[in-house]
N, C-alpha and C positions, 0 to 999 in steps of 0.2 A: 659559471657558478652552478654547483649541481640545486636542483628543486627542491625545496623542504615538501611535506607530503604531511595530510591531513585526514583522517578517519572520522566516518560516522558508522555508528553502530545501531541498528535497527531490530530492539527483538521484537515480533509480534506475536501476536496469538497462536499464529500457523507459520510463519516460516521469519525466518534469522536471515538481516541481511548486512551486506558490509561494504561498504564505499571507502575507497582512496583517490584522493584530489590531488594536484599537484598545486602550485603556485599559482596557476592560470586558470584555476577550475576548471581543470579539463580531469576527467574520470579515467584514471590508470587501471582502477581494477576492481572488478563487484564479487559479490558472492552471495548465493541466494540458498539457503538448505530448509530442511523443516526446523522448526522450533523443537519439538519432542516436548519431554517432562522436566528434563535437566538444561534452565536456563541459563547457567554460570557455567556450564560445558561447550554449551553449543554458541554463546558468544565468543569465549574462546575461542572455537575451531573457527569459526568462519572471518576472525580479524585473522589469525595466523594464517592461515588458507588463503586472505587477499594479499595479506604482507610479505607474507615469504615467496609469491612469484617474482621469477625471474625479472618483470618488469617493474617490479617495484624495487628502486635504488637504496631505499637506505627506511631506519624506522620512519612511522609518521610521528610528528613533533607534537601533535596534538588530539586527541582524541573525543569525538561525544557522544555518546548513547541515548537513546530517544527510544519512544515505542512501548508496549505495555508491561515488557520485561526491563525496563532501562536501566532499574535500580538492581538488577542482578550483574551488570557491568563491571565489576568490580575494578580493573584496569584503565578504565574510562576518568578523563581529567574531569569530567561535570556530566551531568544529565540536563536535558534540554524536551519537555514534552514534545509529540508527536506534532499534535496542532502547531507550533511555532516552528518547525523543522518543514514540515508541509507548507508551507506559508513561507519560509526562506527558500526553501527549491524550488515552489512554480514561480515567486516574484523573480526568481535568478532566468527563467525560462521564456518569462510571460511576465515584462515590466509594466503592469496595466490593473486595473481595476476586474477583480474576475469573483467567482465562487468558485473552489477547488470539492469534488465530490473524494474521497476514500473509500471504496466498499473494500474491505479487510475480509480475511476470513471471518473472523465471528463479531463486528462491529463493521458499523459507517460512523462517515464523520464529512457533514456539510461547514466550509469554512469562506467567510466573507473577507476578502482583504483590499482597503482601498488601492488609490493608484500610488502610494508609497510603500506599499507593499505593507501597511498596516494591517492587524487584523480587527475589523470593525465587531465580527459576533462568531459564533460556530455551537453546533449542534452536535451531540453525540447521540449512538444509539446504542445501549452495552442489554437491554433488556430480555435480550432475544435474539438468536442468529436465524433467524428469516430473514433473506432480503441481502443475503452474503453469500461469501465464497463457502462456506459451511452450509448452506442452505443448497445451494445448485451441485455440492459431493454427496451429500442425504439423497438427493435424487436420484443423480447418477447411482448413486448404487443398488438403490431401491429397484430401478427398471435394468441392472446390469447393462450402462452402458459408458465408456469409455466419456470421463468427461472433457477429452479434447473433438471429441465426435458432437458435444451435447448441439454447437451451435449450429453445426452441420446441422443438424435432422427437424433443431429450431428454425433454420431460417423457408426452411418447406410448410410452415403452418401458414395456417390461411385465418383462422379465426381466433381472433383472443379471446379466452373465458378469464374470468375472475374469480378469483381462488380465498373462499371464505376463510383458513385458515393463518392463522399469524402465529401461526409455533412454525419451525422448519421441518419438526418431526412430524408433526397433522400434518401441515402441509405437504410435504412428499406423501406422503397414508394416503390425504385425497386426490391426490392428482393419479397414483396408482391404484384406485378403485375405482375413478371417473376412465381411465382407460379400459379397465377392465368392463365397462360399463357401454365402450363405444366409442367413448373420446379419440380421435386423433393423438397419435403419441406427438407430433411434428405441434401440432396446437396445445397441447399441453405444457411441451418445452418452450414455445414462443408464448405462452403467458406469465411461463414461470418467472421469464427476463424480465415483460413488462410489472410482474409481481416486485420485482427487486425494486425498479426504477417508484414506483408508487411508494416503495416506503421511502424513500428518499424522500420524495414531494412531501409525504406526511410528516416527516424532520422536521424540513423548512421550504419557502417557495425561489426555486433554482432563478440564479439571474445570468444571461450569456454575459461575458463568455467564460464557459465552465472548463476549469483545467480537470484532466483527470488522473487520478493515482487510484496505486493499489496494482493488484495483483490480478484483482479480477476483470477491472476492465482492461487491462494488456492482452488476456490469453483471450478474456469475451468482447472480441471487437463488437460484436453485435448490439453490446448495449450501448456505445457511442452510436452507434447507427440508429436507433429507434430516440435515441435525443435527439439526434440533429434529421432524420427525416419524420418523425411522427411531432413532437413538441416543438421542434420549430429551431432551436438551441443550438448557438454557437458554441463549437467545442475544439480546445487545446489539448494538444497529445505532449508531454513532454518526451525526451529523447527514450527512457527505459522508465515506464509509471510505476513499477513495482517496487524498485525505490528512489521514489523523492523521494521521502524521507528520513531518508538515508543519508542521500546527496545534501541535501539540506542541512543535515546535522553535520557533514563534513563541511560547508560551508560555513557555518558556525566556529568549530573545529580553530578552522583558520583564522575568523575574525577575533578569537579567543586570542588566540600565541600571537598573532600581531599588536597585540594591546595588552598579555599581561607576561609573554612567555614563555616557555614551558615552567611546568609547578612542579614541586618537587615530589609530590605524590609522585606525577608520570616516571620521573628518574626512579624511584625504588620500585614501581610495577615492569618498567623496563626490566631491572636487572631480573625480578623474578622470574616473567615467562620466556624468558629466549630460550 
């Protein structure tokens, strides 16, 4: 009996992602692009772009969009926030009592979930993208250096300074005048990390053990390494962090159509985009 097949659709502030599940929640096919300007385009492109690979057999039966563009889905059988999609992919990953961190491009998001995979509280930070994946490309570009090098040239500091500024634009401005000044570049970048991780703390206070998502601590292992060898903190990596919440929503997805269906919305967006 072929798989039915399940989609989440994740848009975020900086990049578009898209997850197909099969029956077994096992992950057929991702897609990760930038977000750009045009949200209702680029959810498009990246569900057609997971759907129409070869290894995906047939439509998925059920769709759902989550993330800060969700409501631009337009093809999507329901929207599901991010926190509750987050919170369905690590309890699918990490069946236990944990706090889930998100640093996003231009937001975090501290989330508490008991051992039922409830969510007990959560925390957002939309005020300012200091302390994100927008906050450590301000820099990188500020000192012209390749931000997959940044962690490289971090993990050679020796001394953390503490960085007065809580805008991302000051702060890249100070940390490029305090070098100018003398500062270690290698010390500047290894504060910039522990600048992230402190806003976090200022959110809410972290309880092990911490799953982590998002984008930025995939590509910046380093900040799972200064939680678990500086503060002490047990930490979970799910299989690809960049989307839970993706996977989650495809989880979702599924628990959907097995309890109501497919909806007839889905059948006339079908016929539209093929």
């Amino acid at each position: 009996m072929d798989s039915n097949y399940f989609a989440g659709i994740d848009i975020g502030s900086s990049t578009a992602k898209a997850v197909i599940i099969n029956d077994k929640n096992e992950i057929i096919n991702y897609i990760v692009e930038k977000t750009g300007t045009k949200m209702q385009d680029i959810a498009l492109s990246v569900y057609n772009q997971c759907k129409n690979s070869d290894i995906v057999k047939k439509e998925p039966s059920y769709v759902v969009s989550t993330g800060y563009g969700r409501k631009n889905v337009e093809f999507a059988d329901t929207d599901i926030t991010e926190i509750t999609c987050s919170a369905k992919g690590s309890f699918y990953y990490f069946p236990q009592k944990s706090t889930i961190i998100d640093i996003g491009g231009q937001d975090n998001k501290v989330i508490f979930i008991n051992g039922k995979g409830i969510i007990r509280e959560f925390k957002l930070n939309r005020k300012c993208a200091a302390g994100t994946g927008a906050f450590l490309e301000e820099i990188c570009w500020r000192l012209d250096i390749p931000i997959e090098k940044m962690q490289i040239i971090a993990q050679k500091g020796k001394s953390v300074k503490s960085l007065n500024s809580y805008c991302s634009v000051f702060a890249s401005t100070e940390i490029l005048e305090r070098i100018r000044n003398g500062e270690k570049i290698e010390d500047m970048l290894i504060s910039a990390y522990y600048s992230i991780i402190r806003r976090i703390f200022d959110m809410a206070q972290l309880e092990s053990p911490v799953v982590l998502s998002g984008g930025v601590v995939q590509y910046h292992i380093i900040i799972e390494n200064i939680l678990k060898e500086k503060y002490g903190l047990q930490t979970l990596r799910p299989e690809i962090p960049q989307i839970l919440p993706a996977f989650g929503a495809a989880l979702i997805a599924k628990e959907k159509y097995l309890k109501n269906g497919i909806s007839e919305k889905k059948t006339e967006i079908n016929v539209a985009i093929k």
